[in-house]
C-alpha positions, 0 to 999 in steps of 0.5 A: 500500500503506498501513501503520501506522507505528511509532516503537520505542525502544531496546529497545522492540517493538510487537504486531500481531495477525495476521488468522485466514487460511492465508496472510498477507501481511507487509510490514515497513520499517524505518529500522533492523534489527528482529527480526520474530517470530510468536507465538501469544497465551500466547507473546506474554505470555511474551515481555512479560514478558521470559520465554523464549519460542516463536515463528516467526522471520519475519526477524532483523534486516531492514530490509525484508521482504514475503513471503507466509507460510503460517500454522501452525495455530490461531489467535491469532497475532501479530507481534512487531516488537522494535528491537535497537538502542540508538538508536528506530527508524521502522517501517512495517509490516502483516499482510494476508491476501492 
C-alpha cells in the first residue's frame, strides 16, 4: 500500500481531495492523534479560514484508521487531516476508491 506522507505542525492540517466514487477507501497513520474530517469544497474554505464549519467526522483523534466509507452525495469532497497537538506530527495517509 503506498501513501503520501505528511509532516503537520502544531496546529497545522493538510487537504486531500477525495476521488468522485460511492465508496472510498481511507487509510490514515499517524505518529500522533489527528482529527480526520470530510468536507465538501465551500466547507473546506470555511474551515481555512478558521470559520465554523460542516463536515463528516471520519475519526477524532486516531492514530490509525482504514475503513471503507460510503460517500454522501455530490461531489467535491475532501479530507481534512488537522494535528491537535502542540508538538508536528508524521502522517501517512490516502483516499482510494476501492
Amino acid at each position: 500500500m503506498i501513501a503520501t506522507e505528511y509532516e503537520l505542525p502544531p496546529h497545522g492540517y493538510v487537504p486531500l481531495p477525495v476521488s468522485p466514487s460511492p465508496m472510498v477507501h481511507i487509510f490514515v497513520s499517524a505518529l500522533a492523534p489527528v482529527n480526520v474530517y470530510l468536507v465538501d469544497a465551500e466547507n473546506l474554505a470555511r474551515y481555512q479560514q478558521g470559520h465554523p464549519f460542516q463536515g463528516h467526522v471520519i475519526g477524532s483523534p486516531v492514530r490509525f484508521f482504514s475503513k471503507l466509507v460510503q460517500m454522501p452525495p455530490g461531489g467535491g469532497w475532501h479530507l481534512v487531516l488537522e494535528n491537535p497537538s502542540e508538538t508536528s506530527t508524521h502522517v501517512q495517509a490516502r483516499a482510494t476508491f476501492p
